[in-house]
Backbone as CSV, one residue per row, in Angstrom:
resi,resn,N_x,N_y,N_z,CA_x,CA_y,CA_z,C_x,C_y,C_z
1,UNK,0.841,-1.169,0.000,0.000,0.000,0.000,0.894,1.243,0.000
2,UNK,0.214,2.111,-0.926,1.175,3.524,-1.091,0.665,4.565,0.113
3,UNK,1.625,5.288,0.290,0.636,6.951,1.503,0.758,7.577,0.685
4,UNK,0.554,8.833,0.883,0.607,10.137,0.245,1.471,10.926,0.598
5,UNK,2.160,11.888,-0.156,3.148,12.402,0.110,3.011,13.273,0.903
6,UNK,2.249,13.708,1.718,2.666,14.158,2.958,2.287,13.548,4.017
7,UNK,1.663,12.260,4.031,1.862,11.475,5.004,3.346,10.491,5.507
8,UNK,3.965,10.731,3.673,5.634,9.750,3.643,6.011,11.289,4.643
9,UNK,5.734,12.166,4.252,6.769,13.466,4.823,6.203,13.490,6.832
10,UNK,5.811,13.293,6.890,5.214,13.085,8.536,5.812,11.796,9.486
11,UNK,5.968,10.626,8.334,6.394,9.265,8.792,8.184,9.705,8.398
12,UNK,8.401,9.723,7.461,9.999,10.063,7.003,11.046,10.927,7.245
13,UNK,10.504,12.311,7.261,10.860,13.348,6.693,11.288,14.258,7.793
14,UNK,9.683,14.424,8.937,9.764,15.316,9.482,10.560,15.603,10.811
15,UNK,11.563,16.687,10.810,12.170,16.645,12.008,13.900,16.096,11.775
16,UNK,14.335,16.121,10.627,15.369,15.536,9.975,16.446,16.520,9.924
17,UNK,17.724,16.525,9.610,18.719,16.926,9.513,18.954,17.347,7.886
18,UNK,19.177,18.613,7.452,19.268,18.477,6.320,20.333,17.560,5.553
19,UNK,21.417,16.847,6.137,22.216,15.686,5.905,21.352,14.548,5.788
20,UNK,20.459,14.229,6.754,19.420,13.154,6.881,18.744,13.589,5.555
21,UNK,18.182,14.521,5.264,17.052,14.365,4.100,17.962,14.210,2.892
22,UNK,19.228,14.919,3.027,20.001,14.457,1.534,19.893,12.680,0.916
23,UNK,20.467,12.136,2.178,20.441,11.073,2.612,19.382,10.006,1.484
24,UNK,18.047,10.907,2.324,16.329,10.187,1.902,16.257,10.517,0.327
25,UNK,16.613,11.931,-0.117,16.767,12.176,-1.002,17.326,10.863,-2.429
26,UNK,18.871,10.980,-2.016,19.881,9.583,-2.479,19.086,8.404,-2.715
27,UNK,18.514,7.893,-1.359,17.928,6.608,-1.597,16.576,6.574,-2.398
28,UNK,15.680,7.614,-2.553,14.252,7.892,-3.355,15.304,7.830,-4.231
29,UNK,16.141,8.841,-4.911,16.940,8.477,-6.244,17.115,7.454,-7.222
30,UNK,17.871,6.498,-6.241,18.554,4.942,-6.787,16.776,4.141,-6.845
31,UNK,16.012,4.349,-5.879,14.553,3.584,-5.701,14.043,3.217,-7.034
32,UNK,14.110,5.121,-7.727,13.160,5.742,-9.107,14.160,4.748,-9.900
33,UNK,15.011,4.836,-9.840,16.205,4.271,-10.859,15.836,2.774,-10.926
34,UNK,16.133,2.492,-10.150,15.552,0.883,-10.078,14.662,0.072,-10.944
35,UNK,13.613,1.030,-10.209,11.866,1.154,-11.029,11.858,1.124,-12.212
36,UNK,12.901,1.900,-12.500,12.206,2.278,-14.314,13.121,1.359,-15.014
37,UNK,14.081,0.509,-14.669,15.398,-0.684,-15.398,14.631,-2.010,-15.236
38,UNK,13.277,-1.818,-13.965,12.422,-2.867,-14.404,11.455,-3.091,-15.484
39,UNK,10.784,-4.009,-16.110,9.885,-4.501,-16.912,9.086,-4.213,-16.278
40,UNK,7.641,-3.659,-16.816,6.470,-3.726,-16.435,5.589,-4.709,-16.880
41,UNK,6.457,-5.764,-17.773,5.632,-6.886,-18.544,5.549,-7.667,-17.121
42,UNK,6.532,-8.270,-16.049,6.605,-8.922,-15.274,5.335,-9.209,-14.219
43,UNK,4.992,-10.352,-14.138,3.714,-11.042,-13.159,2.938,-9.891,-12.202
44,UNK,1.883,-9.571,-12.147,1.227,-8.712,-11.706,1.561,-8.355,-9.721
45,UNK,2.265,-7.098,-9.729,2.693,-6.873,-8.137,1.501,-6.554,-7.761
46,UNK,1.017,-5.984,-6.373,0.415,-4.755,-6.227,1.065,-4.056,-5.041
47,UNK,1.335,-2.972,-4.648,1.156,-2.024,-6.401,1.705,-2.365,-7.332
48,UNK,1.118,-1.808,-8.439,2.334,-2.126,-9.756,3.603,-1.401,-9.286
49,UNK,4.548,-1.647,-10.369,5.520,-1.491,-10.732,5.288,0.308,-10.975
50,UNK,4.195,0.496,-12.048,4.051,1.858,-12.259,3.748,2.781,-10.961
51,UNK,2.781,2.026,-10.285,2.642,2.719,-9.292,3.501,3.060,-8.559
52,UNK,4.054,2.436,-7.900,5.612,2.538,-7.036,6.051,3.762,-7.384
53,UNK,6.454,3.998,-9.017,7.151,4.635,-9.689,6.649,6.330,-9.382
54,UNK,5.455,6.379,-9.497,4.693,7.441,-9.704,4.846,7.982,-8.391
55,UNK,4.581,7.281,-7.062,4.774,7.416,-5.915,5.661,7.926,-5.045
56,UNK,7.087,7.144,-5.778,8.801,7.802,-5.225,8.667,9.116,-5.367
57,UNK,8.565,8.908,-6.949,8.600,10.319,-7.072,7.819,11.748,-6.808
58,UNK,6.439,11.105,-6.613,6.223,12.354,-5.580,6.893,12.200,-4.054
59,UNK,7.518,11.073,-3.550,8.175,11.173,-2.356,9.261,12.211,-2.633
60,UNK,10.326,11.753,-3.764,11.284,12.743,-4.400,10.953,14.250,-4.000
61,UNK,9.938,14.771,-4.565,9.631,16.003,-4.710,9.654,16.746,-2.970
62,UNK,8.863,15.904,-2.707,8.292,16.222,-0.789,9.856,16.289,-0.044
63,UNK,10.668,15.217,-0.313,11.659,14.867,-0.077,12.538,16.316,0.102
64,UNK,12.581,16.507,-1.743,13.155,17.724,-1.938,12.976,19.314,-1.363
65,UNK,11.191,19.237,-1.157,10.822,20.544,-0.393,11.028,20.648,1.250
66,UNK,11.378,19.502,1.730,11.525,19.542,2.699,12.784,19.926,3.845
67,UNK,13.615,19.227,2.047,15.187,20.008,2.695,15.033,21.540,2.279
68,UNK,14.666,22.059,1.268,14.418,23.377,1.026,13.982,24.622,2.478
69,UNK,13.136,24.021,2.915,12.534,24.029,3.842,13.365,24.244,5.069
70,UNK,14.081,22.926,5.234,15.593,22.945,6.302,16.414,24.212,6.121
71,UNK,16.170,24.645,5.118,17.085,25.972,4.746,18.221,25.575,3.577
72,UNK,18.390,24.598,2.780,19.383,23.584,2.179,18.492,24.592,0.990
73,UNK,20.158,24.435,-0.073,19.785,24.706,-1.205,19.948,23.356,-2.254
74,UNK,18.382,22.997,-2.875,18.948,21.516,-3.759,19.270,21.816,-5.487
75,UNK,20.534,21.463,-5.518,20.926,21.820,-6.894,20.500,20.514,-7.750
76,UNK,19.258,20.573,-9.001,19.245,19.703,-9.545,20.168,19.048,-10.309
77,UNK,20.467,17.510,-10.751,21.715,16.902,-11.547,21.546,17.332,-12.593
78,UNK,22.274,16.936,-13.453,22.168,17.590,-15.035,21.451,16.661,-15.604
79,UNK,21.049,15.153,-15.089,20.009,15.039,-15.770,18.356,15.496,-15.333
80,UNK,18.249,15.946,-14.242,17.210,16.413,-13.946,16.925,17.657,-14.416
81,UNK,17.853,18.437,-15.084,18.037,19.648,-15.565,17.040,19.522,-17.079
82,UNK,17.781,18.318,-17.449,17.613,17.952,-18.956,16.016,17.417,-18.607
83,UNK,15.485,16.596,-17.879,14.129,16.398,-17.862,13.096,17.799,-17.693
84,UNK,13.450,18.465,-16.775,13.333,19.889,-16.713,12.831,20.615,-17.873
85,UNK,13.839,20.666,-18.452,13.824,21.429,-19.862,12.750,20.657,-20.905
86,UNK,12.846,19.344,-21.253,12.544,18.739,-21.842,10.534,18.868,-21.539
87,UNK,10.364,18.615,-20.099,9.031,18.807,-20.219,8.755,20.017,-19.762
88,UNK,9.248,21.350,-20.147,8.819,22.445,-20.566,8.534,22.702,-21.561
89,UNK,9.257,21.917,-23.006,8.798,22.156,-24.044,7.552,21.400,-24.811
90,UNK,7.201,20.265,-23.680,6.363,19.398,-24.163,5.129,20.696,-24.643
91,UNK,4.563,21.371,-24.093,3.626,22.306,-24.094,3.455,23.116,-25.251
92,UNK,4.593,23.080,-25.744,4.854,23.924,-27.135,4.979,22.897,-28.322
93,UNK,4.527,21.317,-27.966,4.433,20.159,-29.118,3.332,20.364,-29.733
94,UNK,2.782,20.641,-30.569,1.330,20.453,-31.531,1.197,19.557,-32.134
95,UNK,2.434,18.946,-32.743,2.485,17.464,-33.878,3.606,16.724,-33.419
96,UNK,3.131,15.010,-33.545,4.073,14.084,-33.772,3.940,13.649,-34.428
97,UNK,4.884,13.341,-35.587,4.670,12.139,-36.552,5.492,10.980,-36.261
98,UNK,5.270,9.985,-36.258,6.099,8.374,-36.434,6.018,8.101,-37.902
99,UNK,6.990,7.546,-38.356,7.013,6.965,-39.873,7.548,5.299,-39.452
100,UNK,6.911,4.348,-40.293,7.488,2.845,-39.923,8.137,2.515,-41.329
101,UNK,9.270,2.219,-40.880,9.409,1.622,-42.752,9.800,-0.023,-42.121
102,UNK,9.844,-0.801,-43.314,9.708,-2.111,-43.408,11.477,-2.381,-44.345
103,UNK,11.991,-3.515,-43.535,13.115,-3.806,-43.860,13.275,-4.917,-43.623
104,UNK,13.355,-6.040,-44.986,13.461,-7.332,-44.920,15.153,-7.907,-45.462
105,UNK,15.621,-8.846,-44.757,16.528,-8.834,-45.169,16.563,-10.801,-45.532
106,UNK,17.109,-11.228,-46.578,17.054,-12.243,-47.277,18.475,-13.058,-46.801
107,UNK,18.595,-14.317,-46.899,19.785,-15.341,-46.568,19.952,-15.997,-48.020
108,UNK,21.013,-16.044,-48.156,20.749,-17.027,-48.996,21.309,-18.539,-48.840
């Protein structure tokens, strides 16, 4: 069973060291990482797999406001930079196209 992210922040979070939340931070990190190098084809969990996923990462976030909060400044990684950016521009997408081409290749 999942909580909600400010119930993880009440059970986890609250009352922490901003070293401690780096800490919580790190481990939500490697968690998300985990998550997503798994298959979601694999035998039905509950929660899913997706769920989990969806979940860290609002832990992530809470995680993150909380050291903010501590007075800590959190510098995002450069790939969080790049996700960042990336779904800022989603908003400015109007069209996708996919093209499939077909490529057979013969033995002889």
């Amino acid at each position: 069973m999942m909580i909600s992210a400010e119930k993880y922040y009440q059970i986890n979070l609250k009352g922490k060291s901003q070293h401690e939340l780096l800490e919580v931070i790190e481990r939500l990190k490697k968690r998300i990482s985990n998550l997503k190098r798994v298959s979601f084809e694999t035998p039905k969990t509950y929660p899913s797999k997706a769920t989990m996923l969806i979940y860290n990462r609002e832990y992530l976030d809470r995680a993150i406001q909380a050291y903010e909060e501590a007075g800590g400044t959190y510098i995002p990684t450069e790939e969080e930079q790049k996700d960042a950016e990336f779904n800022a521009k989603l908003d400015h997408i109007s069209k996708i196209v996919f093209t499939f081409s077909r490529c057979f290749l013969f033995k002889d």
